[in-house]
N, C-alpha and C positions, 0 to 999 in steps of 0.2 A: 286285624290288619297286619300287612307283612311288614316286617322292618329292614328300612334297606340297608345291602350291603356293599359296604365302601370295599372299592377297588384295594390290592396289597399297591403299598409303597414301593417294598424290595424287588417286587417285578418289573416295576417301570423303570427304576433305579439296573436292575440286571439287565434288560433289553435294550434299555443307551447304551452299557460299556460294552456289550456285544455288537451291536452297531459300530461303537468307535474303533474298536479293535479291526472290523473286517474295512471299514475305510482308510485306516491307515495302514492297512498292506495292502491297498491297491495302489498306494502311493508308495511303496517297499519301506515304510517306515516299521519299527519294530519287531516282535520275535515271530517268526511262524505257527497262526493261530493253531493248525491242526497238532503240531508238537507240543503247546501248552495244554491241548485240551487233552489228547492223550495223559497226562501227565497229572493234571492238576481239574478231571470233571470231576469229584468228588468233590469239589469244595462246592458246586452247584446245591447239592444234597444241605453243605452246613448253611447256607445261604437261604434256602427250602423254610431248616430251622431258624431262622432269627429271624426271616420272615413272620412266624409267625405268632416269634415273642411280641415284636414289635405291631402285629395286629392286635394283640390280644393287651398291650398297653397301650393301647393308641383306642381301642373300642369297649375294653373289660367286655367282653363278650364269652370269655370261654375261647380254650385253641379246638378248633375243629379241623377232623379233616377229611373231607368230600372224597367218594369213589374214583371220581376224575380223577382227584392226585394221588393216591393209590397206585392208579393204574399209571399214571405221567412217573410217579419216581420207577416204578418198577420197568417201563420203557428207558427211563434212564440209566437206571443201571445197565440193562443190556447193551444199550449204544455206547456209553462209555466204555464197559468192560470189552465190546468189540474193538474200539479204536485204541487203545490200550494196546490189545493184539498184535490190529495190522501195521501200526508203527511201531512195532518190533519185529515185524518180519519184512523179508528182503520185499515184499508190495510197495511197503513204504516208498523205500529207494525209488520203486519206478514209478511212482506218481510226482516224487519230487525230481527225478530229471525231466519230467513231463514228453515224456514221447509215444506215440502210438503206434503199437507195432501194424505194420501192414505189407502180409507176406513173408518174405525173407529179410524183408527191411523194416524199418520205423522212421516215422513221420516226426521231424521235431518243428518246434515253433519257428516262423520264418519261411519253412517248404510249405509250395503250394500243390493241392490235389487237381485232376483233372488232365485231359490231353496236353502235351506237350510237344514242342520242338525245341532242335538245340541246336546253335548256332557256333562256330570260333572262330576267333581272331586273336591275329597274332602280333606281335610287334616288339622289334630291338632297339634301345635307345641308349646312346652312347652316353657316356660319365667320364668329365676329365678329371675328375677332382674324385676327391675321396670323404664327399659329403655325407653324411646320413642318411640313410631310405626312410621313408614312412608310406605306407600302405594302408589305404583306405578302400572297407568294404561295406558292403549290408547282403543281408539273404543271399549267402551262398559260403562259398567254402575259399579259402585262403589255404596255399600249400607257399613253403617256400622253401627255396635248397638250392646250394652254388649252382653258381655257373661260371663263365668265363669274367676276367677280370678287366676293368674299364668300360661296363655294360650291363645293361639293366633287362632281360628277357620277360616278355610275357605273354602268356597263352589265355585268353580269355575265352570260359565258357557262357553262354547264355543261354537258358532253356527258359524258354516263353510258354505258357498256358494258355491255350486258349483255341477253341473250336475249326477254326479256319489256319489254314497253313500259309497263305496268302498276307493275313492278319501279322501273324507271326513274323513272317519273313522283314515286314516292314516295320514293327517294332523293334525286331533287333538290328536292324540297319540303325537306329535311330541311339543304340545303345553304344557308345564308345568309350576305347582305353583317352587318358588323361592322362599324360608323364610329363616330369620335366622339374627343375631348378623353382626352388620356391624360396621366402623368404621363412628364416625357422623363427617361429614366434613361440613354440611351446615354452610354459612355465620353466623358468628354471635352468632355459638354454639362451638366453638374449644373444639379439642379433650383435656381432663383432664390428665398432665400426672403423679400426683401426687397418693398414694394409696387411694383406696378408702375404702367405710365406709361399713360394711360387710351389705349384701343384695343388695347394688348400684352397678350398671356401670354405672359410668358418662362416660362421652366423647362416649358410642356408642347407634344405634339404632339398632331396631329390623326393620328389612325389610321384606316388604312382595309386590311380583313381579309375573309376569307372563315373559317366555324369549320371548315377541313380537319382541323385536331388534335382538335377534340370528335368526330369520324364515327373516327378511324384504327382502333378496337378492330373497327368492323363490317365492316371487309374490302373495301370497297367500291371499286367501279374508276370513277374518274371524275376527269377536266381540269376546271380554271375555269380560262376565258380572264378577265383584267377589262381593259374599255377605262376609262380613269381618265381627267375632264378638270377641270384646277385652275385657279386664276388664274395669268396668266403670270407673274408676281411671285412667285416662292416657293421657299422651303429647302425638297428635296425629297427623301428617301431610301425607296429601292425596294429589297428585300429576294426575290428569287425563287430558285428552285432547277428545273431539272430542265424551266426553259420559256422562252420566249423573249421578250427585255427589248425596249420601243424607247422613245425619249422623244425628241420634238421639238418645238422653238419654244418651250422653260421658261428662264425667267430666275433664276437665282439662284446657289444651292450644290445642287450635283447630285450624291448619294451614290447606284452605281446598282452592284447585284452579284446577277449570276446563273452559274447552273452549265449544261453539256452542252446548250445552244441558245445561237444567235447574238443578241449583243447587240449596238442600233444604237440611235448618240446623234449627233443632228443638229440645226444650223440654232439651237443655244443659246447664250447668255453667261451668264459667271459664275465659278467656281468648281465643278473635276469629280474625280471620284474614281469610279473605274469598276474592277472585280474582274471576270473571267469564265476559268470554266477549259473544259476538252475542246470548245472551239467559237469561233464568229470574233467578233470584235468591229471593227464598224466605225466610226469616230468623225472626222463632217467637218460641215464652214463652222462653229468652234466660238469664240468669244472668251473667252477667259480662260485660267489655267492648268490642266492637263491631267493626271492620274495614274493610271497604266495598271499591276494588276496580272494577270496571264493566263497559261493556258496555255492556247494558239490561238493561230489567226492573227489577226494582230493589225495590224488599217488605219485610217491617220489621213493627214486632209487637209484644207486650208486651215483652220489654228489660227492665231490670234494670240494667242501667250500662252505659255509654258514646256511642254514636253512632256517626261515623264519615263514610260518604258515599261518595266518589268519581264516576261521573258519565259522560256518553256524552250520547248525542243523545236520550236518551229513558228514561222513566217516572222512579220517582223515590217517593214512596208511604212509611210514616214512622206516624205509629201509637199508641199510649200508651207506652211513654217513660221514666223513672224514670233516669232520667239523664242528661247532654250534648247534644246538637244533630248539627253537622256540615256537610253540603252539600254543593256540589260543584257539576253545571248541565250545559249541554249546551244544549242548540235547542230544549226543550223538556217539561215536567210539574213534579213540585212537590208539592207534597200534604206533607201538617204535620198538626199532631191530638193528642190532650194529650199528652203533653210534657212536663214533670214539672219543665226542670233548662234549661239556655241559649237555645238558638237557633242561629247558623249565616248560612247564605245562599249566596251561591255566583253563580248567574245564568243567564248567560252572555244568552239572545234571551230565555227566560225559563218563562214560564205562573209556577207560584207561588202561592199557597192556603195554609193560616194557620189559625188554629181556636186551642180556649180550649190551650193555652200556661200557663204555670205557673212562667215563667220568663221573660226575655228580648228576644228582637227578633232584630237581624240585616238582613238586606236583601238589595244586590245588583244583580240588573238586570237589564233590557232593551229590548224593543218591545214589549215586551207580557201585560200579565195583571196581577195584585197581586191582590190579595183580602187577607185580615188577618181581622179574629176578633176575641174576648173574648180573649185579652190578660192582664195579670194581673200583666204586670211590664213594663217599656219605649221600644218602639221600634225606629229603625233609620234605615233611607231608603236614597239606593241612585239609581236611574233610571233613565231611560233615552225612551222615548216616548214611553211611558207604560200607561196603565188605570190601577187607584190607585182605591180600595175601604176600606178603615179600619173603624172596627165598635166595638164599645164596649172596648175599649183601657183603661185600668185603669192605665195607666200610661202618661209619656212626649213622644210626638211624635217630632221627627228633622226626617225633608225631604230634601234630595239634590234633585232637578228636572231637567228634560230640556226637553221642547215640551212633558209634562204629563198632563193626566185629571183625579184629585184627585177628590174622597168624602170621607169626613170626619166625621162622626158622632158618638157621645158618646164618647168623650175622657175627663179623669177625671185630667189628668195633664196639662201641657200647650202644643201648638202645635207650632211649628218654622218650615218653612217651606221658604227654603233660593233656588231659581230655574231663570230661562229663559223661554218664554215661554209655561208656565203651567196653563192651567186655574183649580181653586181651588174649591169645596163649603164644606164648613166646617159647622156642626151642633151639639149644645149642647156642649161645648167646655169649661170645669169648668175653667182650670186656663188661663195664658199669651196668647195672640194670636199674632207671630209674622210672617210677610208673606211680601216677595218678590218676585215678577216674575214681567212677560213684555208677552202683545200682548195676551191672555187671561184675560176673566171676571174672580175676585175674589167676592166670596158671602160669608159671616158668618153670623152664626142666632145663638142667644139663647147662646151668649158668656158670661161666668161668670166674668172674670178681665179684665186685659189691652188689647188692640189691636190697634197693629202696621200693617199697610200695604203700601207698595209704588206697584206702579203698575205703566207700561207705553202701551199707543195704545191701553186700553181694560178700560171697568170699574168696581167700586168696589161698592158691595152696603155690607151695616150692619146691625143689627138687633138685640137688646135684648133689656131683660124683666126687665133687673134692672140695676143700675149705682149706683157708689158708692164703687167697689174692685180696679178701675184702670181707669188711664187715656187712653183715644182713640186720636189716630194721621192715620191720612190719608194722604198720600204724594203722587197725581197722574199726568201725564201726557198724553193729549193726551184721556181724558176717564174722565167720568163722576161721579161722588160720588153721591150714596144714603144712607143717614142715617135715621134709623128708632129707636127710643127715645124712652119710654116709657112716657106717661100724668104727669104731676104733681111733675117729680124727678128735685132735683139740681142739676146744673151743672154750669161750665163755659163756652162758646164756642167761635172761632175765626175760621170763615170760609172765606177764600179767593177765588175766581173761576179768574183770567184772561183770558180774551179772552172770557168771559162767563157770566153766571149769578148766584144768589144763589136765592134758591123760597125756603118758607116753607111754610108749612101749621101748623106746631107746635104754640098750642096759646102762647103769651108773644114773640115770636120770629119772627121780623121785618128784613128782609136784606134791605141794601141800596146800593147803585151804586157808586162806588168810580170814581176817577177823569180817563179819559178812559172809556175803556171798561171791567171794572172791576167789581164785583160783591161783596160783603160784607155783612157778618153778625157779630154781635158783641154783647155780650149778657151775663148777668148772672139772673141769676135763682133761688130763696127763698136762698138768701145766697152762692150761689154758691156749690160748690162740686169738682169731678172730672173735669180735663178738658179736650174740645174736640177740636182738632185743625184738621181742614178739609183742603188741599190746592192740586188746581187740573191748569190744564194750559189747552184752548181754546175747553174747555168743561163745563159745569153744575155741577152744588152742589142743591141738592134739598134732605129738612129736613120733615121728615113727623113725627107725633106722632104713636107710635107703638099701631099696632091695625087699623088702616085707612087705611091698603090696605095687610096684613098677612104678611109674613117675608119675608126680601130683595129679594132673589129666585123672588118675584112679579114685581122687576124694570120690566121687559123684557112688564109685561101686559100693564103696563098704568103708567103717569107722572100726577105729583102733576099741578091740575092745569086746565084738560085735558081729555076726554074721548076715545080720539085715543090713542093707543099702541104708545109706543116712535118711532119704528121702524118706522111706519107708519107717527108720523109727520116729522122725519129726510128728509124720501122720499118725504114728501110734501117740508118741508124748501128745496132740492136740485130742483124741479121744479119749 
């Protein structure tokens, strides 16, 4: 008789939170599933596993595992390893702006397919006052740009769908402009009920509409483009959905938000506030302050004025900035380029590139990779198993780390780098050098003052050209110390190895063998000087003069003493 077998747990448990996840981004709730799963289907596989601890405590049956799943992981690997891929290549981008190219053009959300006519209308409406605009659309395109002053111009287009031309004609008759004095109820603007100052309406705005919500009940398929043109003087707030925004040469307060087509604000001053989701927004030659909410890509260039950009998922590009500049990215890449006052970055799985800053730079992330260089004021980093490059830093670097792989070169201030698991190499390093991790090699070359390092499970080698600004302390476990001196300078030195031994080759400098299995050197030099305290546990201390084998980076070739690569005699000493 067969014995039955009960259903897995961890499957019906996996199959709801895959459910929950795709229903809550139908409601735009949470992170973009395809970018988690690129990212993180591997953990399907650990999931796989404890499934089947959790059968095999649940039934004491033995872990078995059936040809099915054989073949289901090994399709899974392939599909992840594929989506992995395509959301690293430029694919990605065009599936998350969502358009479909057709011909010389593309189709985005909101445009409809099939025969069309196009209708316009046009119409001018006078402005005694110097109220506000606001401009309301849906499905279609929104342009706007001066015109004359004391007057509101507008050209409406309408392209109707639909088989008959007859049809057509009569729905767009049906479609009209909407302008005029309204009362302003927006958040944050209350209406004035006090008198006002002759020439003003405070408390109201100038509306300008198309009636799309009076036609919605009859089904009908049809875009209005409006070319809008106002006085360049003017508070001005655009409202669209589902088409594409531009606005250029308007001076004032600029409130501009549309969805699923690209939005471009250009050649303005003033005061910006800009929204755009599923598409690009481009924002340059801009004076004032600048506030970016989006999911798109997201491009800005020559502002003068504070930039502050909120982003998810897709690149975020900010060029020639006379100002502030604040970023917040997820799963995605930002670039920053001439920037001449603060920087902060907060970019949780976000590949990071900064160059040509003129101030400080903060930046938090993790996974990806940062590169920053020619910065010409302190930067502070906190990551998390990331590849670090910073070059050209005229200022103090502090690093938080954890399981990171830093290079460091050309830094004029001091570098502190306080982490877990990080291997380091640091080069040209004018002031303090202070460094903590565990289980990566740390290496610095060409250090101008003091240098501090504890390290555990990995080793440390050193390397400069002069002594004499600072004392060197070495504190290791587990890992081997190589210090590289330069001929003929003073110093004092106390190098301890347990469990080990200490070798130099440096002339004047003797180690001797303490009581155990301990290793000693002890020594001063034309008077002494700076002093060097080496102390490592059940590994090597070996002191070379600088120049006898080129900068620590060279531990890995060869050991004082030895014509084999270390590597190489380790594997002999284990046989």
């Amino acid at each position: 008789m067969s014995q039955k077998r009960h259903p897995s747990l961890l499957g019906a448990l996996l199959w709801l939170g895959v459910g929950i996840l795709f229903l809550l981004r139908n409601f735009g709730i949470g992170p973009d599933f395809w970018s988690m799963a690129a990212r993180y289907w591997p953990i399907l596989l650990i999931l796989l596993g404890l499934g089947k601890v959790i059968d095999y405590y649940r039934h004491k049956e033995g872990v078995s595992l059936r040809v099915g799943e054989v073949v289901g992981i090994f399709i899974l690997l392939l599909i992840g390893t594929a989506i992995t891929r395509v959301s690293e290549s430029p694919i990605s981008q065009a599936f998350r702006d969502w358009s479909i190219p057709m011909g010389d053009s593309s189709v985005h959300p909101g445009q409809w397919l099939g025969t069309s006519y196009t209708y316009t209308q046009e119409a001018t409406y006078p402005m005694s006052s110097t109220a506000p605009i606001r401009i309301e659309n849906a499905y279609g395109l929104v342009s706007v740009t001066p015109g004359s002053d004391g007057e509101v111009r507008v050209r409406l287009k309408k392209v109707v769908y639909t088989s008959e031309e007859s049809k057509a004609k009569g729905i767009a008759d049906q479609i009209r402009l909407e302008a005029g004095p309204q009362a302003n109820e927006e958040p944050g603007m209350p209406v004035k009920a006090e008198v006002e100052p002759k020439g003003k309406s405070r408390g109201q705005l100038f509306v300008v509409k198309n009636n799309r919500d009076a036609l919605a009940a009859n089904d009908y398929r049809f875009n209005t483009d409006m070319e809008v043109f106002v006085p360049k003087r003017t508070d001005l707030t655009v409202r669209n959905s589902f088409g594409e925004l531009r606005v250029s040469n308007v001076d004032g307060k600029l409130d501009l938000e549309t969805t699923h087509n690209a939005l471009e604000l250009r050649d303005c001053s003033g005061e910006f506030k800009v929204s755009n989701r599923y598409a690009e927004s481009r924002l340059t030659n801009l004076t004032g302050n600048l506030n970016v909410e989006a999911r798109g890509h997201v491009y800005v260039e020559a502002v003068k004025g504070d930039v502050i950009v909120r982003d998810e998922y897709s690149p975020v590009e900010i060029t020639d900035v006379t100002g502030q500049v604040t970023v917040s990215n997820t799963e995605s890449n930002v670039r920053l380029d001439k920037i001449t006052k603060a920087v902060v970055v907060d970019a949780r799985g976000t590949q990071v590139n900064a160059s040509e800053l003129g101030s400080t730079l903060k930046v938090t992330t993790n996974h990806r990779r940062l590169e920053v260089s020619d910065v010409a004021s302190n930067i502070v980093l906190d990551c998390q198993y990331s590849t670090v490059s910073l070059k050209d830093i005229r200022g103090n670097v502090d690093l938080s780390t954890n399981s990171d792989r830093i290079t460091a070169d050309g830094i004029r201030g001091y570098l502190k780098v306080k982490g877990q698991g990080s291997g380091i190499r640091a080069n040209s390093v004018d002031g303090p050098v202070e460094i903590q991790t565990t289980l990566k090699d740390v290496i610095v070359n060409n250090f101008g003052g003091s240098c501090t390092v504890a390290n555990e499970y990995a080793d440390v080698s050193l390397s400069t050209g002069t002594l004499g600004k600072g004392d060197i302390a070495v504190k290791n476990h587990n890992g081997g110390i190589d210090l590289f001196i330069p001929e003929g300078a003073p110093f004092q030195i106390d190098a301890t190895a347990r469990n080990g031994r200490v070798a130099s080759d440096y002339a004047g400098l003797e180690p001797s063998q303490g009581a155990g299995d301990v290793g000693l050197l002890k020594a001063k030099l034309k008077g002494g000087g700076p002093k060097i305290l080496l102390d490592t546990e059940y590994s090597n201390i070996n002191i070379r003069a600088r120049g006898s084998e080129g900068d620590a980076g060279s531990k890995v070739e060869s050991e004082p003493g030895s014509r084999q690569p270390r590597r190489a005699r380790r594997a002999e000493a284990v046989r």
